[in-house]
KOLLO-122596 format. One line per 5 residues: their letters; for each residue x, y, z of C-alpha. Coordinates in pm, whole numbers, m for minus. Layout:
a) X Y Z ~ ... .
***
This chain:
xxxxx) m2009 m9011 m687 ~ m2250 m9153 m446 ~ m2592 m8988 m459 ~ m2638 m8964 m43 ~ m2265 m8686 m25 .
xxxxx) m2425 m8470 162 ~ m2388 m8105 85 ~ m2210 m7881 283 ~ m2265 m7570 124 ~ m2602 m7481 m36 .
xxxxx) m2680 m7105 m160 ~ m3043 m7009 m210 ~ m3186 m6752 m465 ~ m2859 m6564 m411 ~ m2898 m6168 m538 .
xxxxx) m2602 m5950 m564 ~ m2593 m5592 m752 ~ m2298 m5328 m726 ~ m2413 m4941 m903 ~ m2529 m5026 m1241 .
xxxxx) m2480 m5359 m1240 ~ m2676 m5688 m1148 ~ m2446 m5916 m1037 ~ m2607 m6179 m978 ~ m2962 m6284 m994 .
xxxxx) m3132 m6552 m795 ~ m2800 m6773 m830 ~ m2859 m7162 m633 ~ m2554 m7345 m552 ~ m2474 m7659 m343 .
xxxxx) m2159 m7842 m306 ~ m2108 m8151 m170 ~ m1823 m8313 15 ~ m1599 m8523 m127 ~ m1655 m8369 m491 .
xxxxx) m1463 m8163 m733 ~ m1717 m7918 m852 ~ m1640 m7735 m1150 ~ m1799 m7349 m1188 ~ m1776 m7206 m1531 .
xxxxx) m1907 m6927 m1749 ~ m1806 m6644 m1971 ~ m1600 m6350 m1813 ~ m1843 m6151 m1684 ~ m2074 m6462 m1589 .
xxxxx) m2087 m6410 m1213 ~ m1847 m6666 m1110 ~ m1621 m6453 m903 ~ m1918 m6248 m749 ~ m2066 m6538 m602 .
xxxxx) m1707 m6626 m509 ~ m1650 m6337 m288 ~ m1980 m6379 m126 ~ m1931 m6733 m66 ~ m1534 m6642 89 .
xxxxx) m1685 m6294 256 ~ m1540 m6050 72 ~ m1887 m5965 m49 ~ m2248 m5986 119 ~ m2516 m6093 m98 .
xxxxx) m2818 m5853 m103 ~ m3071 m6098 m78 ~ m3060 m6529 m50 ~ m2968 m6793 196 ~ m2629 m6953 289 .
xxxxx) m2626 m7265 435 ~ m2315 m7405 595 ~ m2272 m7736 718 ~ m2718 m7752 709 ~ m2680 m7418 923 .
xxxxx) m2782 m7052 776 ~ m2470 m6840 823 ~ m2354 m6496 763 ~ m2007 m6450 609 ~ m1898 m6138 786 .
xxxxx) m1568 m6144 620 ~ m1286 m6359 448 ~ m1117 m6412 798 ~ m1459 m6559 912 ~ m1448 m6828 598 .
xxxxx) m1181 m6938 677 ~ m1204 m7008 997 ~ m1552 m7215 962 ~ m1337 m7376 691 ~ m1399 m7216 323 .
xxxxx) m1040 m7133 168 ~ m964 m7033 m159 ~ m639 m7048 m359 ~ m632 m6752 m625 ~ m430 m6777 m962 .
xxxxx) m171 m6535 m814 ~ 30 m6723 m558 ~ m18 m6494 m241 ~ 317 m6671 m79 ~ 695 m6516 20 .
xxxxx) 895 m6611 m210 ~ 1214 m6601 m30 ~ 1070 m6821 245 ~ 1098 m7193 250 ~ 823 m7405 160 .
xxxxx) 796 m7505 577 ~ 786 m7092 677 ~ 525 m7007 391 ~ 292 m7324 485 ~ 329 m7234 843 .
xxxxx) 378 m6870 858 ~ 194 m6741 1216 ~ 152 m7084 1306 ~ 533 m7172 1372 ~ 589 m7445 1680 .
xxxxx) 808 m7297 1948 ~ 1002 m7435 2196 ~ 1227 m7253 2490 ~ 1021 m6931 2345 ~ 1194 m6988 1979 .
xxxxx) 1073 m7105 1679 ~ 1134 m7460 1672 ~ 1263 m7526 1300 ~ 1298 m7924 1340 ~ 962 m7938 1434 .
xxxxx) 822 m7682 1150 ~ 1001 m7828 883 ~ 865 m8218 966 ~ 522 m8060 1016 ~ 521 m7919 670 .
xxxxx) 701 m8217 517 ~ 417 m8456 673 ~ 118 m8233 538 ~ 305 m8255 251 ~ 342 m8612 242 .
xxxxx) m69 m8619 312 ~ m82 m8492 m76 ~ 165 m8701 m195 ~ 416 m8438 m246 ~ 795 m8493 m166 .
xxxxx) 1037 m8187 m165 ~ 1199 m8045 14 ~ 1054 m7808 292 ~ 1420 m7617 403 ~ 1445 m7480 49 .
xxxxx) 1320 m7138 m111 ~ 947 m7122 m280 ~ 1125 m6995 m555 ~ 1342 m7275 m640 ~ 1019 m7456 m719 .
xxxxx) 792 m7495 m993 ~ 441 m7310 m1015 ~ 251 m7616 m967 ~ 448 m7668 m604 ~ 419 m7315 m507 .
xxxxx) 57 m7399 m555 ~ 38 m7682 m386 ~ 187 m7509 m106 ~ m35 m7228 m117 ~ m277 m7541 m49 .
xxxxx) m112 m7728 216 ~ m135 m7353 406 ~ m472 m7344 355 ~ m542 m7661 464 ~ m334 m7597 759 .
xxxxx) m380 m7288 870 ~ m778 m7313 842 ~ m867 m7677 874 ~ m1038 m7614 537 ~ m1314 m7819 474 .
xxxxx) m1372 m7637 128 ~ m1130 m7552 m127 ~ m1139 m7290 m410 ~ m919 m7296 m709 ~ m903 m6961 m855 .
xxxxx) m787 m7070 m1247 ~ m505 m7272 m1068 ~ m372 m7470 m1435 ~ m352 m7116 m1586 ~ 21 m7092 m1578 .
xxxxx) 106 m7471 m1540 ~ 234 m7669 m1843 ~ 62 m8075 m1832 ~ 325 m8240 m1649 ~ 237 m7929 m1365 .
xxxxx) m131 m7982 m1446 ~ m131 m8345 m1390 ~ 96 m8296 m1014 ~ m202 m8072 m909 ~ m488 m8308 m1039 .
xxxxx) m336 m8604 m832 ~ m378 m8351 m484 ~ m705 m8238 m588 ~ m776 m8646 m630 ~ m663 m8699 m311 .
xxxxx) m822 m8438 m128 ~ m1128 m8569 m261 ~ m1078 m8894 m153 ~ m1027 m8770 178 ~ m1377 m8611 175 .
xxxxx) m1247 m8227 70 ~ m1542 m8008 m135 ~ m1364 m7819 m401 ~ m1466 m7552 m637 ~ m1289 m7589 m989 .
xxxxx) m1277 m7266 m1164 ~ m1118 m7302 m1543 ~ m1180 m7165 m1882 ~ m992 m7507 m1992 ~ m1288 m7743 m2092 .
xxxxx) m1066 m8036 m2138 ~ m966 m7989 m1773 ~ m1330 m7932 m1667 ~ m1410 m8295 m1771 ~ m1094 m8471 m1658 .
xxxxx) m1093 m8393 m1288 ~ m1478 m8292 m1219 ~ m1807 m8472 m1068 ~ m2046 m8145 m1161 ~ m2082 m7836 m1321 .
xxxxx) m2269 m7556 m1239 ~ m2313 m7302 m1537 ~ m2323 m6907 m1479 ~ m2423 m6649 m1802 ~ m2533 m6308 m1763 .
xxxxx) m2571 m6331 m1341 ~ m2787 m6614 m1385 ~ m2785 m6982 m1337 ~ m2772 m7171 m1670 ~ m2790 m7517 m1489 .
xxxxx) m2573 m7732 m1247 ~ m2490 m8095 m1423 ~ m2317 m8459 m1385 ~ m1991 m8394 m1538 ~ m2078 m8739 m1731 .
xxxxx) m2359 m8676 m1865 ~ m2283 m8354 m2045 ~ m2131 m8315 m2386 ~ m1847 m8071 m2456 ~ m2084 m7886 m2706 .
xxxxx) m2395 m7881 m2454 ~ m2166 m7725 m2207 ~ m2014 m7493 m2433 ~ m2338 m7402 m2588 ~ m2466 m7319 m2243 .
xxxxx) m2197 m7128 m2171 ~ m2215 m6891 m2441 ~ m2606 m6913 m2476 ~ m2577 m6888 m2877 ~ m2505 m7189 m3098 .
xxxxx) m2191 m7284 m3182 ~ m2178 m7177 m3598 ~ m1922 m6946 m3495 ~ m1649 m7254 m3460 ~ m1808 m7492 m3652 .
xxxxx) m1798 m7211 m3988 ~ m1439 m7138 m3849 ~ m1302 m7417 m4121 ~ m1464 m7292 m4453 ~ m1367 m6869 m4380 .
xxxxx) m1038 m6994 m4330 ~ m1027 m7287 m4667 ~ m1209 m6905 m4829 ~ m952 m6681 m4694 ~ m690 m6918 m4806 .
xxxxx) m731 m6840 m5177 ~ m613 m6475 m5103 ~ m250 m6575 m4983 ~ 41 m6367 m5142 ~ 335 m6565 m5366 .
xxxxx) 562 m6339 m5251 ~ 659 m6318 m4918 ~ 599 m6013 m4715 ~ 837 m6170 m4474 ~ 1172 m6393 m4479 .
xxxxx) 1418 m6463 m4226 ~ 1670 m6688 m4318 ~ 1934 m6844 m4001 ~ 1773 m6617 m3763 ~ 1839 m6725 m3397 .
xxxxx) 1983 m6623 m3068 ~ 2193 m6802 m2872 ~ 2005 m6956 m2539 ~ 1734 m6830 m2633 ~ 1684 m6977 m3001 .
xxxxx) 1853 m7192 m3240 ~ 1831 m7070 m3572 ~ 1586 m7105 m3787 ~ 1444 m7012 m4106 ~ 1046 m6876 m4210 .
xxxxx) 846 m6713 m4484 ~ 499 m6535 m4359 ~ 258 m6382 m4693 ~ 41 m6151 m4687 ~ m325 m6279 m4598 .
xxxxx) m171 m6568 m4432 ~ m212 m6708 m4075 ~ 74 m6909 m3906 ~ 20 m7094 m3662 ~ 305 m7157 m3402 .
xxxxx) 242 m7539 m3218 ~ 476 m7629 m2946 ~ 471 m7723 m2549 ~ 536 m7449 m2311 ~ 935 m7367 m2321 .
xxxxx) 909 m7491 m2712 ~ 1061 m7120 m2802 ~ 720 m7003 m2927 ~ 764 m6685 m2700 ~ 1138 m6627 m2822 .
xxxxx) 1067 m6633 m3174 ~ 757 m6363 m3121 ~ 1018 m6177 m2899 ~ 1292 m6201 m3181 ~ 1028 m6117 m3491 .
xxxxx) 920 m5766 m3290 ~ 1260 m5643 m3202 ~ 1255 m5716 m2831 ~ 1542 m5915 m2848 ~ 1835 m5899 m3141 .
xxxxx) 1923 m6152 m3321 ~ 2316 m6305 m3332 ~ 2266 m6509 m3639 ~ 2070 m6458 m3978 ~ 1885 m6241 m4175 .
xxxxx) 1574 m6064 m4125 ~ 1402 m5903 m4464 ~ 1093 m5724 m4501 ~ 910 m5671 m4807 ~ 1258 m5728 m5047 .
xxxxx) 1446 m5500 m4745 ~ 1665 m5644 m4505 ~ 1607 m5512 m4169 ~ 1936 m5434 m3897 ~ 1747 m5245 m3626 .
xxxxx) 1524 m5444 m3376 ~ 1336 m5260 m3100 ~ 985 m5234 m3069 ~ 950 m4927 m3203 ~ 1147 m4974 m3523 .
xxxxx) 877 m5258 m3591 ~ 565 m5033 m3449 ~ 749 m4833 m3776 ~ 735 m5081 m3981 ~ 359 m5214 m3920 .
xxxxx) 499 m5496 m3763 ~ 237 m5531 m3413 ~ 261 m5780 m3083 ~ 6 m5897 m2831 ~ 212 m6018 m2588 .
xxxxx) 124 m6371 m2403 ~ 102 m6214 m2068 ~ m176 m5930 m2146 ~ m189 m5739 m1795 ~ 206 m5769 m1727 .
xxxxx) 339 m5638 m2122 ~ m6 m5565 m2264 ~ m246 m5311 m2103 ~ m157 m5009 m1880 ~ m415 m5145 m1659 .
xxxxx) m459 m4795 m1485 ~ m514 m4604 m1814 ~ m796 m4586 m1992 ~ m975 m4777 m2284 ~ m941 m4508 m2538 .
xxxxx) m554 m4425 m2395 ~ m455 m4784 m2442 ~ m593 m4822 m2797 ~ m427 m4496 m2940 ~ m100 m4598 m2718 .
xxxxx) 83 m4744 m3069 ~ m33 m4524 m3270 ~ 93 m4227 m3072 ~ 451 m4428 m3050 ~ 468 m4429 m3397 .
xxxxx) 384 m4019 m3435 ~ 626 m3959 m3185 ~ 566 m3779 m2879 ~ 597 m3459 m2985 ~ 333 m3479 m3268 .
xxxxx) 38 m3550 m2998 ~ m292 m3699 m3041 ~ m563 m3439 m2982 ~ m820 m3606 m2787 ~ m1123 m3552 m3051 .
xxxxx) m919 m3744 m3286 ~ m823 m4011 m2970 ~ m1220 m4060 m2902 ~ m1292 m4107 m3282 ~ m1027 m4387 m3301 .
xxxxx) m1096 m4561 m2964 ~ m1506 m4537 m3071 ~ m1456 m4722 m3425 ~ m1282 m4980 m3284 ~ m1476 m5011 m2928 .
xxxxx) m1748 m5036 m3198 ~ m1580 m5244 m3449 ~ m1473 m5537 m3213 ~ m1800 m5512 m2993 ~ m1546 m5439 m2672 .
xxxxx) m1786 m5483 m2407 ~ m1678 m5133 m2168 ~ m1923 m4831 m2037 ~ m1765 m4583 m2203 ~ m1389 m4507 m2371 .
xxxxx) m1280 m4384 m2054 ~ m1361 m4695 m1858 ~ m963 m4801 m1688 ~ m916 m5101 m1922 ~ m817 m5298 m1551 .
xxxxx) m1216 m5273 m1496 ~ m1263 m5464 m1804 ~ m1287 m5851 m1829 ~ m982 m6032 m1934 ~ m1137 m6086 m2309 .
xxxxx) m1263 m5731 m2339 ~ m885 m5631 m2226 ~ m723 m5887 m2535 ~ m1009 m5683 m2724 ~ m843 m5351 m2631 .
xxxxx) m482 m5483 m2679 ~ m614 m5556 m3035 ~ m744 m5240 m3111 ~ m444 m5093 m3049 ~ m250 m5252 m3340 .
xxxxx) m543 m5256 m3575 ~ m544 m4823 m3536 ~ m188 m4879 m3694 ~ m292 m5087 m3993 ~ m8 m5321 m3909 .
xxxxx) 146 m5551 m4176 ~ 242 m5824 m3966 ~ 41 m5933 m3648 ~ 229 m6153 m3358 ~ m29 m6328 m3142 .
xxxxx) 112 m6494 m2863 ~ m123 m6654 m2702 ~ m433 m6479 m2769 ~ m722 m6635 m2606 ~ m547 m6770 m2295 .
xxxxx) m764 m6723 m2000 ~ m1080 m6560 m2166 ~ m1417 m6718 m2198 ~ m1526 m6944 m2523 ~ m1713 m6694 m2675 .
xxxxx) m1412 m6421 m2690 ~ m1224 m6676 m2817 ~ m1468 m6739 m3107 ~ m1502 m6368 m3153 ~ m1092 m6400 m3194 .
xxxxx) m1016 m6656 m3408 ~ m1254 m6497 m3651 ~ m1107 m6189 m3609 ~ m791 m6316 m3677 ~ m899 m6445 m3999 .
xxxxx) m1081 m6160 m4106 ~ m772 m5943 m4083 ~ m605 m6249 m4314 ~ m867 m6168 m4568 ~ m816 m5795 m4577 .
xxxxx) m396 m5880 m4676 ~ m265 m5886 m4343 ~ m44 m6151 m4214 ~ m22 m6331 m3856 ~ 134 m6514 m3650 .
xxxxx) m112 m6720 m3402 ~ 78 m6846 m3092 ~ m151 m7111 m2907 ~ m103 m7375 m2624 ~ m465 m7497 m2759 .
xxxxx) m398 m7720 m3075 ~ m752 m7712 m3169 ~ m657 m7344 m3164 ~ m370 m7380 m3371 ~ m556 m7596 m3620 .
xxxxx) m884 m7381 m3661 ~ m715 m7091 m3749 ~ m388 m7152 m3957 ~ m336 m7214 m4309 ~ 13 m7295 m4229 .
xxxxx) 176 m7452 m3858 ~ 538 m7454 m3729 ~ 592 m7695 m3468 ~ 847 m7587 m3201 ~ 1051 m7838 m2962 .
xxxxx) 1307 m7740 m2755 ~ 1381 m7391 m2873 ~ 1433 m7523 m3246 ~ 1182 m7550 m3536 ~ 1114 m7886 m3621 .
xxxxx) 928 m7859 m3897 ~ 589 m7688 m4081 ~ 298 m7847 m4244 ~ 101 m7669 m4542 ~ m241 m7699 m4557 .
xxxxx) m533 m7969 m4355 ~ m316 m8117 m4124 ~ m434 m8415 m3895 ~ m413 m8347 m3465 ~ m231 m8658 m3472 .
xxxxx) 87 m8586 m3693 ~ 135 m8209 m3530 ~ 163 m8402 m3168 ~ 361 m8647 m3309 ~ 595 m8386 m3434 .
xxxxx) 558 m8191 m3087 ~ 641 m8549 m2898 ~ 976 m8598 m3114 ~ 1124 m8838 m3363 ~ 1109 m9129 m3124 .
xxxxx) 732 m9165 m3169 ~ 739 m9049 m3550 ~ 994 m9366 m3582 ~ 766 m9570 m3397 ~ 467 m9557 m3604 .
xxxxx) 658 m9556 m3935 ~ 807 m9891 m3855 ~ 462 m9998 m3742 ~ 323 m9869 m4065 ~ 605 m10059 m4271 .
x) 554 m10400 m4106 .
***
């Protein structure tokens, strides 16, 4: 990127506090047009603070903004956007029974003979469209498209209805699979050509360095550093991120060769033709105790269905299901909360917390499932349990009675946790554990997980994060299109899982390579 961009928005010794918290704490930013500028940091780090003050929602206590080489005061989100800062948050703010032409030009709609003019909306939005290289079509429902176009429309609004001249992405990949990723990457691209400033927020570092120029790093409030994407290693960013060295994932390897000495002959579970029809074929798995699992597989891979089918939420049609030398018949979720069989489900504030209850409430939620609601928890004994493990998995919170929404989203997976471990479960289902938390959660996770394998438990570790997958497990199944394919045993190579993940063709490929 040319060294003379020039920057259009530059933030000075920004200061921002809210009761008992410092915020932020003499925070710099610029950002340049024409740039994709990603801003990263641990939950908690500051990023969306100094979000909201840049979009109005919040005024900084102290600090200059400089728009355009002008101070300015954002006196409130309506005023961004109409100087031309717009942001796009992970949760689509559109109507989804509109067409893509009313939700990009809702309030905006051309008239004609004092009626909306719908020929005239619908090739306005298919032409803004067209700008970003995006061809669908306009007269159809939001909801008959894909997330990555119901983000691209929430885009082409912004850019629309605001004339944005900034653009920030709230975690926009979050809930996109690569082929989504990729569509939104080439608008980003060509907004950038076009001279658009965008902020990049992610917790996907792989992401960070495909599609950004800079980085600016946030820990604690404070400014780590801003950086040429380039010129910064993975490990220097991720170092600065979490401000500790990274022993935690680079030990992760020998606890889990260690804890893989401790694996159970005998299964503790078998299923054997287990399936469901449109959901999942039938398939067939052992799980010991002190063993991980790891579940590898594209997004639609029937990961998700199998967790689903393993903790009762759905019933099988076909197989057998046997516990510990007992075949089980019932499946509900409580009948495996009964038989120390525990879930964190992959969308943690949908199916995991009761994001209006409390910290302690949430932890001692299983465990009070599984007593029955007539033999109630007496809240001594609910404080005692939520402290230990509060205590035991450092979850960052002011007190037990804290609403667990407050918390950050790897303090929440923390809590969700907790709540299984006060059942001493048996079997633990991970589905997709770390998945929008910061890098050092996740390190505080994966060890976790392995920990519990060394104390006799077993899991299941659901990951879209092959590195993931492959730190953790001592054994991986690889889904593809709602089937198992197949399971490797032991140090497996990246390579052969994607291979297996890809599909015969390319297995086939390289074998007859290998043979001539």
């Amino acid at each position: 990127m040319a060294e003379a961009a020039s920057n259009i928005i530059v933030m000075k010794g920004i200061y921002k506090a809210f009761p008992g918290v410092q915020a932020l704490e003499n925070v710099d930013f610029s950002l340049q047009s024409g740039e994709i500028h990603a801003l990263v940091g641990e939950n908690g780090a500051g990023k969306s603070t100094l979000i909201k003050v840049m979009t109005g929602v919040e005024r900084q206590d102290q600090g200059e903004f400089l728009f355009e080489g002008n101070a300015v005061a954002i006196r409130s989100p309506q005023h961004a956007q109409e100087i031309g800062i717009s942001p796009v948050y992970q949760e689509i703010n559109l109507c989804d029974y509109l067409t893509v032409a009313e939700n990009i030009l809702l309030g905006r709609e051309p008239h004609k003979f004092m009626r909306i003019d719908w020929k005239a909306m619908n090739q306005r939005a298919e032409d803004i469209l067209k700008e970003l290289d995006v061809d669908v079509d306009v007269t159809q429902p939001l909801s008959s498209y894909s997330t990555a176009i119901q983000q691209i429309t929430a885009i082409a609004r912004a850019l629309e209805v605001s004339s944005a001249k900034v653009l920030i992405l709230d975690e926009p990949t979050s809930s996109l699979d690569t082929h989504e990723t990729e569509q939104l990457f080439r608008v980003m691209r060509k907004l950038k050509a076009n001279g658009m400033a965008i902020i990049f927020i992610t917790h996907f570092i792989d992401q960070i360095y495909e599609v950004s120029d800079r980085i600016t790093v946030l820990r604690n409030g404070k400014l780590v550093g801003t950086f040429e994407t380039k010129t910064l290693s993975r490990l220097e960013l991720i170092a600065k991120m979490i401000g500790r060295n990274l022993a935690d994932f680079d030990d992760m390897t020998s606890i889990k060769l260690e804890t893989g000495k401790n694996i159970k002959t005998q299964p503790l579970l078998s299923v054997d033709n287990l399936g469901l029809s449109g959901s999942i074929e039938p398939f067939d798995l052992d799980l010991h105790e002190g063993e991980v699992v790891g579940f590898a597989g594209l997004l639609g891979s029937g990961r998700t269905e199998v967790a689903r089918l393993l903790f009762g939420i759905d019933s099988p049609d076909s197989g057998q299901f046997i516990l510990d030398g007992e075949e089980i018949n019932k499946f509900s979720p409580l009948q495996s909360i009964e038989l120390g069989i525990g879930l964190c489900p992959e969308d943690r504030k949908a199916l995991g917390i009761a994001g209006d209850l409390t910290v302690r409430e949430n932890i001692i939620l299983a465990m009070q499932a599984r007593l029955g609601w007539f033999k109630y928890l007496n809240q001594s004994t609910q404080y005692e349990i939520a402290d230990t493990y509060i205590k035991l998995l450092n979850i960052s919170t002011p007190s037990a009675d804290q609403p667990v929404k407050n918390l950050s989203g790897g303090n929440q997976q923390k809590v969700i946790l907790a709540r299984w471990l006060a059942i001493n479960p048996r079997l633990l289902i991970l589905d997709e554990p770390t998945r929008g938390i910061d890098v050092g959660a996740k390190a505080e996770i994966q060890k976790l997980v392995l920990l519990l394998a060394e104390q006799g438990k077993a899991c299941i570790f659901i990951s879209s994060e092959l590195e993931e997958v492959l730190r953790t497990s001592h054994r991986i199944v690889v889904l593809r299109d709602k089937k198992k394919i197949t399971e490797f045993a032991g140090e497996v190579g990246e390579r052969k899982i994607m291979q297996s993940i890809a599909g015969s063709d390319t297995s086939h490929q390289e074998v007859v390579a290998q043979a001539g």
